[in-house]
PyMOL CGO cylinders between C-alpha atoms (Angstrom):
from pymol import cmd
from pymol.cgo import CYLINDER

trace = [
    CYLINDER, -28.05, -14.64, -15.51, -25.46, -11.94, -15.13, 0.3, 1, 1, 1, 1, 1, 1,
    CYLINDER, -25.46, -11.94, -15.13, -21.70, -12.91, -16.46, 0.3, 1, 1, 1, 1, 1, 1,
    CYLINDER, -21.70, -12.91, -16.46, -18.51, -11.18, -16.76, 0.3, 1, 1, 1, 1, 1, 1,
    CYLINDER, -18.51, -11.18, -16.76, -16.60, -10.16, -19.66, 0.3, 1, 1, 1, 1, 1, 1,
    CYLINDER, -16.60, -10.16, -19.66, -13.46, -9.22, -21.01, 0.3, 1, 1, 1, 1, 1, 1,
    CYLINDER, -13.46, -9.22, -21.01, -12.84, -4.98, -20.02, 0.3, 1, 1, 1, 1, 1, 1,
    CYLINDER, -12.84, -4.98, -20.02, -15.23, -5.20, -17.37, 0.3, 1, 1, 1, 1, 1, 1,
    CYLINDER, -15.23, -5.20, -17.37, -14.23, -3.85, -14.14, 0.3, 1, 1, 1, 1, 1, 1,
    CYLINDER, -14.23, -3.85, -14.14, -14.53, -5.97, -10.73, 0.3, 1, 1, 1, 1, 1, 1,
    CYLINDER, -14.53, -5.97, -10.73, -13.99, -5.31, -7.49, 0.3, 1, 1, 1, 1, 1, 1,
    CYLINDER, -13.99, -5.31, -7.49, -12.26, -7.61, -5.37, 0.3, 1, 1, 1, 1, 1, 1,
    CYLINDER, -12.26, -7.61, -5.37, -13.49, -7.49, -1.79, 0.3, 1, 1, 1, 1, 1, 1,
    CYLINDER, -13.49, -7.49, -1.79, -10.56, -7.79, 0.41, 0.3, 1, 1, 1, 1, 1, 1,
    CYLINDER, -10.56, -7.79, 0.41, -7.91, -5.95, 2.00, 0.3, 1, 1, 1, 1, 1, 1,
    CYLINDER, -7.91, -5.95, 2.00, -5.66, -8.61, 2.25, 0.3, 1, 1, 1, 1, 1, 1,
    CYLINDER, -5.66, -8.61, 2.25, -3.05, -8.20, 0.05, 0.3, 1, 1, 1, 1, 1, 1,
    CYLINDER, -3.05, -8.20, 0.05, -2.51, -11.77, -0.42, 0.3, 1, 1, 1, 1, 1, 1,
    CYLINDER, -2.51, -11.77, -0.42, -5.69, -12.80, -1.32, 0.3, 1, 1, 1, 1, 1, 1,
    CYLINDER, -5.69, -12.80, -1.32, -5.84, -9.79, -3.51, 0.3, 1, 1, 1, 1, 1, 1,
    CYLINDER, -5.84, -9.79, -3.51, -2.35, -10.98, -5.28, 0.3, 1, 1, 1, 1, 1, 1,
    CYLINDER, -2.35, -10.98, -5.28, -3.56, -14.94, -5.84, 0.3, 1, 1, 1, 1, 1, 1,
    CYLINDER, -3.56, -14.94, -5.84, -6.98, -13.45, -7.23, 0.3, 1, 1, 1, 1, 1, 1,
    CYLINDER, -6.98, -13.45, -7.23, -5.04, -10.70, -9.76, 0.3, 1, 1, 1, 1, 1, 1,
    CYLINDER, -5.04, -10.70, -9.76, -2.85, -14.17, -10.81, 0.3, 1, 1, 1, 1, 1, 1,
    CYLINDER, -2.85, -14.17, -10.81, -6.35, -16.03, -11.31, 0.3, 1, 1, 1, 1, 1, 1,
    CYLINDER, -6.35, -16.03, -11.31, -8.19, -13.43, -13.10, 0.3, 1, 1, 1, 1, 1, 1,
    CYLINDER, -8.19, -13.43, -13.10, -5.35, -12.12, -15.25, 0.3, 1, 1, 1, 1, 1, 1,
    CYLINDER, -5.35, -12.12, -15.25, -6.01, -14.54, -18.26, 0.3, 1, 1, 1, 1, 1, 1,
    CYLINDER, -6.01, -14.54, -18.26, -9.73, -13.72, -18.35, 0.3, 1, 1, 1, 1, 1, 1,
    CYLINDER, -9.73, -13.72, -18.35, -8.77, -9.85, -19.46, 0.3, 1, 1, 1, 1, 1, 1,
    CYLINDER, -8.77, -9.85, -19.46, -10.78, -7.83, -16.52, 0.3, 1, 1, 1, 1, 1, 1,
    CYLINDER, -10.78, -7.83, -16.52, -9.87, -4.39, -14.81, 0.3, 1, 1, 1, 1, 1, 1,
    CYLINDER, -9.87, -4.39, -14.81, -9.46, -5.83, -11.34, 0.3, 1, 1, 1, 1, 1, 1,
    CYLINDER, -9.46, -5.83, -11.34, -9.20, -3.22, -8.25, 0.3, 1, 1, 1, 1, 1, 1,
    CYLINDER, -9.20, -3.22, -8.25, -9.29, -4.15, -4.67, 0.3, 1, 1, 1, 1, 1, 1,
    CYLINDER, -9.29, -4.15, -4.67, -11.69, -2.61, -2.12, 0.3, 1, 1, 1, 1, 1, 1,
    CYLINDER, -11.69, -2.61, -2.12, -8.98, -1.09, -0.57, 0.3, 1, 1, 1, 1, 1, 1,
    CYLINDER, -8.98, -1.09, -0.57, -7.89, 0.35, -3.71, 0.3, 1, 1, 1, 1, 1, 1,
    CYLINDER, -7.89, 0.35, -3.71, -11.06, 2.11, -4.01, 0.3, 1, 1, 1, 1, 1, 1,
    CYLINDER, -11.06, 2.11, -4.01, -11.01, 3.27, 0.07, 0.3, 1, 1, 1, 1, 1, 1,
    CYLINDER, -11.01, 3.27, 0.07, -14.22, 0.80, 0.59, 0.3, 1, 1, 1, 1, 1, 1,
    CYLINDER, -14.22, 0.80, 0.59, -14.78, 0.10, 4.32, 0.3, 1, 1, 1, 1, 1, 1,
    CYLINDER, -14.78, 0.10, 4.32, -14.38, -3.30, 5.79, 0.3, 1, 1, 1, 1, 1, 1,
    CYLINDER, -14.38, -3.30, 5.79, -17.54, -4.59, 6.78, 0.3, 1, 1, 1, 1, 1, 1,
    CYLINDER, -17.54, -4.59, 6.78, -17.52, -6.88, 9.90, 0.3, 1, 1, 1, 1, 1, 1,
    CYLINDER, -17.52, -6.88, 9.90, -17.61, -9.94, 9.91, 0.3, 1, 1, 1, 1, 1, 1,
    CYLINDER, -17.61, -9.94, 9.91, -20.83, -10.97, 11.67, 0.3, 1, 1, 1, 1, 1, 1,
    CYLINDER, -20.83, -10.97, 11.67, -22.16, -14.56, 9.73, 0.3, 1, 1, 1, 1, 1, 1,
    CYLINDER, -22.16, -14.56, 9.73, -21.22, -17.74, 11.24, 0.3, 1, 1, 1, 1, 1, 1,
    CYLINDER, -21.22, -17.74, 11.24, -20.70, -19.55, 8.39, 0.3, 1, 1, 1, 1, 1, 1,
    CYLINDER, -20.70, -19.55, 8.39, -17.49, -18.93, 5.34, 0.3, 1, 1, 1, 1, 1, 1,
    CYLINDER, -17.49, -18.93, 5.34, -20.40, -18.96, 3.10, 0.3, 1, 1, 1, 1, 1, 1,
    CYLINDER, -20.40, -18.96, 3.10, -22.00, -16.20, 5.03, 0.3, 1, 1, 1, 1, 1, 1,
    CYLINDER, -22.00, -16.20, 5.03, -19.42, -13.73, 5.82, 0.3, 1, 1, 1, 1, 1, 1,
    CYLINDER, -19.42, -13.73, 5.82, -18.22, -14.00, 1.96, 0.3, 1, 1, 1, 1, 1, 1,
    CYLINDER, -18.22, -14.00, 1.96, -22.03, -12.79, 0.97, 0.3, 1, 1, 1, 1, 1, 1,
    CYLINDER, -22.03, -12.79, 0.97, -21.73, -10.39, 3.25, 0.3, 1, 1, 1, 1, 1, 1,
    CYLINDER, -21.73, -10.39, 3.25, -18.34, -8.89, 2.46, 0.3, 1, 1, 1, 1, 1, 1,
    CYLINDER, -18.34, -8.89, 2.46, -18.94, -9.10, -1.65, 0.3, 1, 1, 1, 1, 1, 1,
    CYLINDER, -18.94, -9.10, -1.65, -22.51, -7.54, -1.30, 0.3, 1, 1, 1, 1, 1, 1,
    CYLINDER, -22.51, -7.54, -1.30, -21.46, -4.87, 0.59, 0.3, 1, 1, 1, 1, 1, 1,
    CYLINDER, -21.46, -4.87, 0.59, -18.53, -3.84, -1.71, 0.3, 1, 1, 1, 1, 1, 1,
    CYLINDER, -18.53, -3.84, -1.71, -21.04, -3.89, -4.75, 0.3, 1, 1, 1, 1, 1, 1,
    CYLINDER, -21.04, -3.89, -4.75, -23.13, -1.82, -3.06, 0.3, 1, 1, 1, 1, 1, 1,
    CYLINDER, -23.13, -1.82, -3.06, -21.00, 0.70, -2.35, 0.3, 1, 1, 1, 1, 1, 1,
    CYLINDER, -21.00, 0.70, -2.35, -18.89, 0.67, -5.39, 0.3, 1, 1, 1, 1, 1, 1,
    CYLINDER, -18.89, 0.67, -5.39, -21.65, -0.02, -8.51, 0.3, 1, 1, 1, 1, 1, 1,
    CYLINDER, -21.65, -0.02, -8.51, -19.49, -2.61, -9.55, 0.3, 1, 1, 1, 1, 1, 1,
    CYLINDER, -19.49, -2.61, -9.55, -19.42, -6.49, -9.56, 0.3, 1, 1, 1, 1, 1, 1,
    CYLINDER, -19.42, -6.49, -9.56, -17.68, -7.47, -6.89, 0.3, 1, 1, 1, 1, 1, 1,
    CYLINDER, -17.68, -7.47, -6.89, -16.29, -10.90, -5.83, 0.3, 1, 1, 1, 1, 1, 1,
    CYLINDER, -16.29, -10.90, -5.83, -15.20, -11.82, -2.21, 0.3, 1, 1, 1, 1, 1, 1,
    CYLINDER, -15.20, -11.82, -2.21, -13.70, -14.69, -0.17, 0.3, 1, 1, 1, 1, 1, 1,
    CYLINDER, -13.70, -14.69, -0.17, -13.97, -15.98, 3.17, 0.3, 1, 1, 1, 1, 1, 1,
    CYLINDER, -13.97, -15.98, 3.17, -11.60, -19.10, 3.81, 0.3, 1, 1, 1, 1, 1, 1,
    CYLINDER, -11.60, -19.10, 3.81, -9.88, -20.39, 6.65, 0.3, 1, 1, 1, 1, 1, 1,
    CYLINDER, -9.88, -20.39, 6.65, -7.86, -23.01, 8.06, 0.3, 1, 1, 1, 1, 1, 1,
    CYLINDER, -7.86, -23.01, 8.06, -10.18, -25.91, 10.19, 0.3, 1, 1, 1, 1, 1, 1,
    CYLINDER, -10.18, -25.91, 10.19, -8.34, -28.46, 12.21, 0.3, 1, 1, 1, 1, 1, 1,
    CYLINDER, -8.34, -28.46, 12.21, -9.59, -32.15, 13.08, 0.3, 1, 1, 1, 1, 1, 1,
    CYLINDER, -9.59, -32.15, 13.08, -8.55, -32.16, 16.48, 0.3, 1, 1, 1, 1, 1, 1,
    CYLINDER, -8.55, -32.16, 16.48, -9.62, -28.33, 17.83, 0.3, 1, 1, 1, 1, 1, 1,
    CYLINDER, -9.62, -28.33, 17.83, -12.90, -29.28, 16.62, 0.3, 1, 1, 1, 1, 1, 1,
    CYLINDER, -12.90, -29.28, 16.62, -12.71, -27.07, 13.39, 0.3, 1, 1, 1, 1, 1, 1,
    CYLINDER, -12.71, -27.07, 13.39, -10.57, -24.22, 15.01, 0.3, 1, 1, 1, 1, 1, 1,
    CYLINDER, -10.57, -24.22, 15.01, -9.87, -21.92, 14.25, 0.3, 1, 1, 1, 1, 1, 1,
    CYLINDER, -9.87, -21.92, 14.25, -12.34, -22.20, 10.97, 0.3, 1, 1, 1, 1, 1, 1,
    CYLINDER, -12.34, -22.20, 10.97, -14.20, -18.83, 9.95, 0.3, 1, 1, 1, 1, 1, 1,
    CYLINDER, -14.20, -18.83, 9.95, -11.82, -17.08, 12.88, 0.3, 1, 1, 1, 1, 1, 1,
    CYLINDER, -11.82, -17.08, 12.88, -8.56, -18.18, 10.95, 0.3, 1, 1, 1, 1, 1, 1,
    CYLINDER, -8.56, -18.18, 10.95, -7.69, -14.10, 10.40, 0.3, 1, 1, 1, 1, 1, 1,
    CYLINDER, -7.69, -14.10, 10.40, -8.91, -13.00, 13.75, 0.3, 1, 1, 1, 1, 1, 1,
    CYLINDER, -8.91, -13.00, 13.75, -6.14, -15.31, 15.44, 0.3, 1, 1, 1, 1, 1, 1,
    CYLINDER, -6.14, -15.31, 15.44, -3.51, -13.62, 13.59, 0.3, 1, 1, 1, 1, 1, 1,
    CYLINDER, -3.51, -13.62, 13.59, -4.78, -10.13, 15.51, 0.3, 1, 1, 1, 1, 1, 1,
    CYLINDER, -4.78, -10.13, 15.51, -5.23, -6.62, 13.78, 0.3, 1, 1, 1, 1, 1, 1,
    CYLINDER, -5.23, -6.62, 13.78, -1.97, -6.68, 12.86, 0.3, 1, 1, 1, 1, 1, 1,
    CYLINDER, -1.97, -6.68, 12.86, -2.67, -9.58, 10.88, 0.3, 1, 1, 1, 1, 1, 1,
    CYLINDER, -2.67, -9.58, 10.88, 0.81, -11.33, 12.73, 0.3, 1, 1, 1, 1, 1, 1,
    CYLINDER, 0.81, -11.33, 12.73, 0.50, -15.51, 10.94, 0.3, 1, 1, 1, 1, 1, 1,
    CYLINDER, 0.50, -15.51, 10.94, 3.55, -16.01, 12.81, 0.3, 1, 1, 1, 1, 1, 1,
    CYLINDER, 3.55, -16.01, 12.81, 1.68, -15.27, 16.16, 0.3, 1, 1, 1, 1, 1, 1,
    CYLINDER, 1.68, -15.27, 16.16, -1.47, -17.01, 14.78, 0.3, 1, 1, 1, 1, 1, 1,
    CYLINDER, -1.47, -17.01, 14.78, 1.16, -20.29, 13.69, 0.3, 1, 1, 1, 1, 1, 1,
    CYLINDER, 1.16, -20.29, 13.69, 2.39, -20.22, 16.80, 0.3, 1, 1, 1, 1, 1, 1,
    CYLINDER, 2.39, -20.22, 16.80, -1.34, -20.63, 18.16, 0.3, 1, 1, 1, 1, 1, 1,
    CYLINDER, -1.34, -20.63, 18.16, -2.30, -23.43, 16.18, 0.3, 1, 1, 1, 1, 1, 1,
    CYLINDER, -2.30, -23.43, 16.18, 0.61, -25.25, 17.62, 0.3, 1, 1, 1, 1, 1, 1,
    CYLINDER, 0.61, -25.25, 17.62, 0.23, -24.50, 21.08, 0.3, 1, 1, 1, 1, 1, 1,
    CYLINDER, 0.23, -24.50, 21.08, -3.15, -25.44, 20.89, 0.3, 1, 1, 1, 1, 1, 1,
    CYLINDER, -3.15, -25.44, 20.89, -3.07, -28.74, 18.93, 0.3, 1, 1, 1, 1, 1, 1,
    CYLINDER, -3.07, -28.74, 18.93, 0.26, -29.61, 21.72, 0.3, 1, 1, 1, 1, 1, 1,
    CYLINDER, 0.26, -29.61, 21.72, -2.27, -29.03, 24.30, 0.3, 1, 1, 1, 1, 1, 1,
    CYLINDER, -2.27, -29.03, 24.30, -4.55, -31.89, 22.90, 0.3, 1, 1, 1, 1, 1, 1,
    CYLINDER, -4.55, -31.89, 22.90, -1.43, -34.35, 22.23, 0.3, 1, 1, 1, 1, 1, 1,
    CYLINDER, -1.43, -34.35, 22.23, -1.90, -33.34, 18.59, 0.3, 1, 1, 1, 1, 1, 1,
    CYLINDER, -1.90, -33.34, 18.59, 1.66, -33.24, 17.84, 0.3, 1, 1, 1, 1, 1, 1,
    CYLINDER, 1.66, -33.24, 17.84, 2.51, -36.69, 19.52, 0.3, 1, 1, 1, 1, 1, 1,
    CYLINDER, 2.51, -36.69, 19.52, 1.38, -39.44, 16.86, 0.3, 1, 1, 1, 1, 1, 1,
    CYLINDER, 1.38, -39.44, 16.86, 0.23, -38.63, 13.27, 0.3, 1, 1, 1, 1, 1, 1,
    CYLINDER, 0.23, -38.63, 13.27, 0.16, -35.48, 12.19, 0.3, 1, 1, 1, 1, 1, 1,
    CYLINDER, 0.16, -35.48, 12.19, -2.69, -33.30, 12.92, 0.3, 1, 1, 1, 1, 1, 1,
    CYLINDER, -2.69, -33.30, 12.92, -5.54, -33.44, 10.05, 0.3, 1, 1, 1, 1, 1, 1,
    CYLINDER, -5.54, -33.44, 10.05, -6.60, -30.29, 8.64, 0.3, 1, 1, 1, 1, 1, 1,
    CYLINDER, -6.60, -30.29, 8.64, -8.38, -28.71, 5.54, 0.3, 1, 1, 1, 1, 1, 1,
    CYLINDER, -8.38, -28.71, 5.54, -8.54, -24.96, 4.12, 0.3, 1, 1, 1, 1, 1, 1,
    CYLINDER, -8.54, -24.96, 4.12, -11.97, -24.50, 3.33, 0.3, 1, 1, 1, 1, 1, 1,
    CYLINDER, -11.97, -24.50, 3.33, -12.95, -21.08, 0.70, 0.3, 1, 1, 1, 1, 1, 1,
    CYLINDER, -12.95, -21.08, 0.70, -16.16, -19.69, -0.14, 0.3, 1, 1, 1, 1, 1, 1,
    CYLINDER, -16.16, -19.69, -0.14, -16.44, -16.99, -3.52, 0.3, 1, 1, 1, 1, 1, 1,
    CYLINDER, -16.44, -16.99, -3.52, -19.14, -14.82, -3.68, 0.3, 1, 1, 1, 1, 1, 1,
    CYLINDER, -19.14, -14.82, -3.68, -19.93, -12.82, -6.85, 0.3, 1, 1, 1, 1, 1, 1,
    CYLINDER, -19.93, -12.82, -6.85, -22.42, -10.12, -6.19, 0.3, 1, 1, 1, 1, 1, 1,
    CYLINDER, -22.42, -10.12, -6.19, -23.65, -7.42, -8.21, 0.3, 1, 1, 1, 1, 1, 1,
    CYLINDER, -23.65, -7.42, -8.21, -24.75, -3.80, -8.02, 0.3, 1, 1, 1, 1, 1, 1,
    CYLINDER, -24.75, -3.80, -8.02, -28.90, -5.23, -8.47, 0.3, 1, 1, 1, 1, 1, 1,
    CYLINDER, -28.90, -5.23, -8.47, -28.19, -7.33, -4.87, 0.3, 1, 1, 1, 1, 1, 1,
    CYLINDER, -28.19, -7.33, -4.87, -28.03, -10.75, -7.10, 0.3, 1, 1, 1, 1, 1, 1,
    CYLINDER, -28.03, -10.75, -7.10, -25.14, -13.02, -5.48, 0.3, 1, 1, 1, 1, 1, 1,
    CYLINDER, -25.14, -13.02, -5.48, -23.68, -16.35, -6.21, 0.3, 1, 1, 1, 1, 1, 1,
    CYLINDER, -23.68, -16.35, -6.21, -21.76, -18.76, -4.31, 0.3, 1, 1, 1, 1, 1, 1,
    CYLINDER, -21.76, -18.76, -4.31, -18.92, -21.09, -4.95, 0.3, 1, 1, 1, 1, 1, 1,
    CYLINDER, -18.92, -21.09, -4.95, -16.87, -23.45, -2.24, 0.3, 1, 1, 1, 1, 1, 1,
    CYLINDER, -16.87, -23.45, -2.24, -14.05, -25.33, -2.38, 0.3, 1, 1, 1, 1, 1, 1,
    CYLINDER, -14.05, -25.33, -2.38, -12.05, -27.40, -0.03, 0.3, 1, 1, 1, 1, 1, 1,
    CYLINDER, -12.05, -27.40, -0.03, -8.60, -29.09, 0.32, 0.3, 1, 1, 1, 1, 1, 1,
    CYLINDER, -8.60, -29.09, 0.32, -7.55, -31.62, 2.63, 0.3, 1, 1, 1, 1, 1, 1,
    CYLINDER, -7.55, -31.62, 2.63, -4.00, -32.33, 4.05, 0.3, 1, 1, 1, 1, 1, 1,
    CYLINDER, -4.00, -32.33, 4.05, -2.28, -32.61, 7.51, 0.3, 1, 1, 1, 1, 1, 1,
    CYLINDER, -2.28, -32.61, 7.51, -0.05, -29.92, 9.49, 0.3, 1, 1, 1, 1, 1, 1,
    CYLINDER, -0.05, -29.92, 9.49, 3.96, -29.55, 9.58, 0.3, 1, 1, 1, 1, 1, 1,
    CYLINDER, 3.96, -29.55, 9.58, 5.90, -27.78, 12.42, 0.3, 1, 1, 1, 1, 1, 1,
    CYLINDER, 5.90, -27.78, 12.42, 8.04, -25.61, 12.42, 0.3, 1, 1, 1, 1, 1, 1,
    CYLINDER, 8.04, -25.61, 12.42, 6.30, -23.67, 9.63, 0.3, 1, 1, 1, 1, 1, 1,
    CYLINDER, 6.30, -23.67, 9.63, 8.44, -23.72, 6.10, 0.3, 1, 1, 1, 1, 1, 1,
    CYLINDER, 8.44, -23.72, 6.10, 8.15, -21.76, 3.23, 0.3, 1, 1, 1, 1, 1, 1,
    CYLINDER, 8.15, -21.76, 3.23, 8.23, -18.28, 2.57, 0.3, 1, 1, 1, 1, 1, 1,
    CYLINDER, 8.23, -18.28, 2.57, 5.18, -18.45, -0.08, 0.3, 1, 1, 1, 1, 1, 1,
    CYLINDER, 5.18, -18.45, -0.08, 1.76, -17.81, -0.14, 0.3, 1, 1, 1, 1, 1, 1,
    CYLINDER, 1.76, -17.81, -0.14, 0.60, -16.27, 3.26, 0.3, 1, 1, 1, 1, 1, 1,
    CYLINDER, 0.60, -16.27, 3.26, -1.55, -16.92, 6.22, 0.3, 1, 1, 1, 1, 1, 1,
    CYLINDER, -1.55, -16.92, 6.22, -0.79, -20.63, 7.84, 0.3, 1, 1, 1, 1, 1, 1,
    CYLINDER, -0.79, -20.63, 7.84, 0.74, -22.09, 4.09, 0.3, 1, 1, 1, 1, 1, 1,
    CYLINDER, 0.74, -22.09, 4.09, 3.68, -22.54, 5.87, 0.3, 1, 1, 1, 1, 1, 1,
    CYLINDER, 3.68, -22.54, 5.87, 2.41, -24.90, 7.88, 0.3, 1, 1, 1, 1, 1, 1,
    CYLINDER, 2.41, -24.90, 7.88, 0.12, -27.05, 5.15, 0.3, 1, 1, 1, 1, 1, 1,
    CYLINDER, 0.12, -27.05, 5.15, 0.92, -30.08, 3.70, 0.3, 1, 1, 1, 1, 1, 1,
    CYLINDER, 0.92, -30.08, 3.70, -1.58, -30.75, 1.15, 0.3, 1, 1, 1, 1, 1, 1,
    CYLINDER, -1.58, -30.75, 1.15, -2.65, -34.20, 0.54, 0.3, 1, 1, 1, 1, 1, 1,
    CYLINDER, -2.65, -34.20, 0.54, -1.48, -35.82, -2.84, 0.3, 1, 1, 1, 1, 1, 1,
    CYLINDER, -1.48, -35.82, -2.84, 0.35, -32.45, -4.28, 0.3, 1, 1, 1, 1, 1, 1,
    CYLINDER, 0.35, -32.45, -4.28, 1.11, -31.74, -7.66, 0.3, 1, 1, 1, 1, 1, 1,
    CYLINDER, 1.11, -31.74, -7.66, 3.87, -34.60, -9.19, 0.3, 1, 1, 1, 1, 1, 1,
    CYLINDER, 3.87, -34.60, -9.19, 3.49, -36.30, -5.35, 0.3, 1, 1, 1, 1, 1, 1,
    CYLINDER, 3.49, -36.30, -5.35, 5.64, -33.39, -3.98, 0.3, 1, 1, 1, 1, 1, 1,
    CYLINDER, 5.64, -33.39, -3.98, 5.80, -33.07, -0.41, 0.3, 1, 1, 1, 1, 1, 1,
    CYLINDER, 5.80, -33.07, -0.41, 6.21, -29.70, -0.13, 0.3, 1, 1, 1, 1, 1, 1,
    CYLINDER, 6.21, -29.70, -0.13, 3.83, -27.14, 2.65, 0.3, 1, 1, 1, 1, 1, 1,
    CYLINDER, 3.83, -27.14, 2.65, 1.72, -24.50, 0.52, 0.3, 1, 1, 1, 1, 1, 1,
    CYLINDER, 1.72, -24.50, 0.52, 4.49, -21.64, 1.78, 0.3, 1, 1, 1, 1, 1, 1,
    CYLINDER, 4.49, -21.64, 1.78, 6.76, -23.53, -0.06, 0.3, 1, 1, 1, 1, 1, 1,
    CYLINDER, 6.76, -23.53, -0.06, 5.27, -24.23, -3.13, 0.3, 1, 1, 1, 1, 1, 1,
    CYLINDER, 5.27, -24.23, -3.13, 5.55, -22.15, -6.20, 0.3, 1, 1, 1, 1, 1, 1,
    CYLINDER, 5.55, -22.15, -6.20, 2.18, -20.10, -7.06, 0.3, 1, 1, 1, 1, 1, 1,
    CYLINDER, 2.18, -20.10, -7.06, 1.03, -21.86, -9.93, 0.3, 1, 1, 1, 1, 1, 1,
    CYLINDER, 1.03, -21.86, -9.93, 1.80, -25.62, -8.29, 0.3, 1, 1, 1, 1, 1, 1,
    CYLINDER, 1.80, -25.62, -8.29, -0.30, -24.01, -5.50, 0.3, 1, 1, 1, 1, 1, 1,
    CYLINDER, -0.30, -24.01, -5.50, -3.37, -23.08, -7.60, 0.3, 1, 1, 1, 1, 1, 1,
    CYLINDER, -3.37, -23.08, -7.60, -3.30, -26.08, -9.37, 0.3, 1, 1, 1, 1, 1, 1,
    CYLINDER, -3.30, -26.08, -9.37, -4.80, -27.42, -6.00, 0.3, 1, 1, 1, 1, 1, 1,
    CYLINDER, -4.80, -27.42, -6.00, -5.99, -25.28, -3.87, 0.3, 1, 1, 1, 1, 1, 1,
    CYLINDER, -5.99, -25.28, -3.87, -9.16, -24.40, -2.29, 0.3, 1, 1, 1, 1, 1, 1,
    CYLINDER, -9.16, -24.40, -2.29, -9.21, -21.37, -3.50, 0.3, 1, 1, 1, 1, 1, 1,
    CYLINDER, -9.21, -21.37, -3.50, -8.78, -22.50, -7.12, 0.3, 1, 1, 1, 1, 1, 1,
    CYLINDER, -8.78, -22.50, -7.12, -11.28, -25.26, -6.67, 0.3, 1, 1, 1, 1, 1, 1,
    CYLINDER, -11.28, -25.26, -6.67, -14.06, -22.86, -5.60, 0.3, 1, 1, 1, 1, 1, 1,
    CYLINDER, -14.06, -22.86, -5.60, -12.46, -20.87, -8.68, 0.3, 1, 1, 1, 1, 1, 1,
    CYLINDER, -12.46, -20.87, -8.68, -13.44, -23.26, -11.49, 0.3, 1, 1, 1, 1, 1, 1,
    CYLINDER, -13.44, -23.26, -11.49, -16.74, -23.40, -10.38, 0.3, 1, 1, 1, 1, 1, 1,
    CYLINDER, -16.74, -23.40, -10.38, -16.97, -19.74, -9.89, 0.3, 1, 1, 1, 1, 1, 1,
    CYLINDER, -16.97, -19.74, -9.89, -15.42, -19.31, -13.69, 0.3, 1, 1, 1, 1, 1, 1,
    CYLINDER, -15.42, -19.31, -13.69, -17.62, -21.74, -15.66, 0.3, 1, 1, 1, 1, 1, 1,
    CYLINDER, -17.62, -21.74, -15.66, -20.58, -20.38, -13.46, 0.3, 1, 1, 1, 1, 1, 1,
    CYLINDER, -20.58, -20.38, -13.46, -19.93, -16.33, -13.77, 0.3, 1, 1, 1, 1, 1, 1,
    CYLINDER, -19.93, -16.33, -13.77, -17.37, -16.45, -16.99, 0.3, 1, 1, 1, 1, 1, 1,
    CYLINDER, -17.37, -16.45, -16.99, -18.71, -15.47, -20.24, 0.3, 1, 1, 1, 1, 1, 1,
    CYLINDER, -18.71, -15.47, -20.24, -16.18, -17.09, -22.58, 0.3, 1, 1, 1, 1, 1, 1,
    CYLINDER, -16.18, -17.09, -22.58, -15.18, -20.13, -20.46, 0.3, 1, 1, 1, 1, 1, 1,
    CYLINDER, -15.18, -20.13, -20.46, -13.00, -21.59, -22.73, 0.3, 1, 1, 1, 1, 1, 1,
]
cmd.load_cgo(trace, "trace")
C-alpha cells in the first residue's frame, strides 16, 4: 500500500489552472511539494475513456509515467437531468480550446431552453469528480464524489471557474443560497464534489490522516 507523506513531491495532472489552485488549497495542510504537469512541461494526454473514472486513470498514469513522481489527477464535469447527462465527461470540451465557460454557459442554456428546461423548476444537475492517484510502479487508485443541486441563469459569481456560476448546490453550507461562483473557497470545499472524492482520497492515500 503506497501513501504519501509530508516533503514528498506530487504531481498534479492538470493544466487547468483552476483545478490546479482548489487542489494547492486542499493539499496545503498535508505539507507536500505540489507542481502541476504544466509546471513540469508534461504533455496533455487525450482524453480517449468514456467514463470520468477512466479519463482520470488515464491522465494521472500518464503524468507518473513521465515524471517518476506520484501523481494525482481529476476528471469532473457538469451532468444535467434533462440533456440526458450532457454535457458529462465533455464538460471542458464545450468550453472549446480556448477553454471560453462563458461560451460553454451560454450552451448549457441554449440547450436546456431548447427542451423547455428553463420553463418550470429549475433544471436538475450534479458535478460529478473522479481522483486518481497513480504512481511511478503503474499502481493507481480511485476516488469519486458527487454533488447534487439545480441550475441558475444568468450565471453569478465571479468564483471558482468552469459552470460555478451557474450551480446552486443543494442544502449549502448555513442553508445559503448562493451558486458555487459565488461562494467563498472554503464554503465551497466544504461541499463539493471535488472535496468529497477528496476525503476519501486523503484517508485512503494520506499517511498521517489526522
Amino acid at each position: 500500500m503506497h501513501h504519501l507523506t509530508k516533503g514528498m513531491r506530487l504531481v498534479v495532472a492538470s493544466h487547468n489552472s483552476g483545478k490546479v489552485r482548489e487542489f494547492g488549497e486542499m493539499l496545503q495542510p498535508f505539507g507536500l511539494d505540489v507542481v502541476s504537469a504544466s509546471e513540469l512541461a508534461l504533455p496533455e494526454p487525450e482524453e480517449t475513456e468514456t467514463t470520468f473514472i477512466g479519463n482520470a486513470r488515464l491522465k494521472a498514469a500518464a503524468a507518473a509515467a513521465a515524471s517518476g513522481l506520484p501523481a494525482l489527477s481529476d476528471d469532473s464535469g457538469l451532468e444535467i437531468e434533462i440533456l440526458g447527462g450532457a454535457p458529462g465527461i465533455y464538460s471542458a470540451r464545450w468550453a472549446g480550446d480556448d477553454k471560453n465557460f462563458q461560451r460553454a454557459m451560454q450552451r448549457v442554456h441554449d440547450e436546456v431552453a431548447a427542451k423547455g428546461g428553463w420553463t418550470n423548476s429549475a433544471p436538475v444537475a450534479n458535478f460529478t469528480c473522479a481522483l486518481c492517484m497513480a504512481w511511478p510502479d503503474g499502481t493507481c487508485e480511485v476516488f469519486e464524489g458527487k454533488v447534487f443541486g439545480k441550475l441558475v441563469w444568468p450565471p453569478s459569481g465571479d468564483n471558482g471557474f468552469g459552470y460555478d456560476p451557474i450551480f446552486l448546490p443543494d442544502g449549502g453550507p448555513d442553508g445559503s443560497m448562493e451558486t458555487f461562483g459565488e461562494m467563498e473557497p472554503g464554503a465551497k470545499h466544504a461541499i463539493s464534489h471535488r472535496a468529497k472524492a477528496f476525503d476519501l482520497f486523503r484517508a485512503r492515500v494520506m499517511a498521517d490522516r489526522s
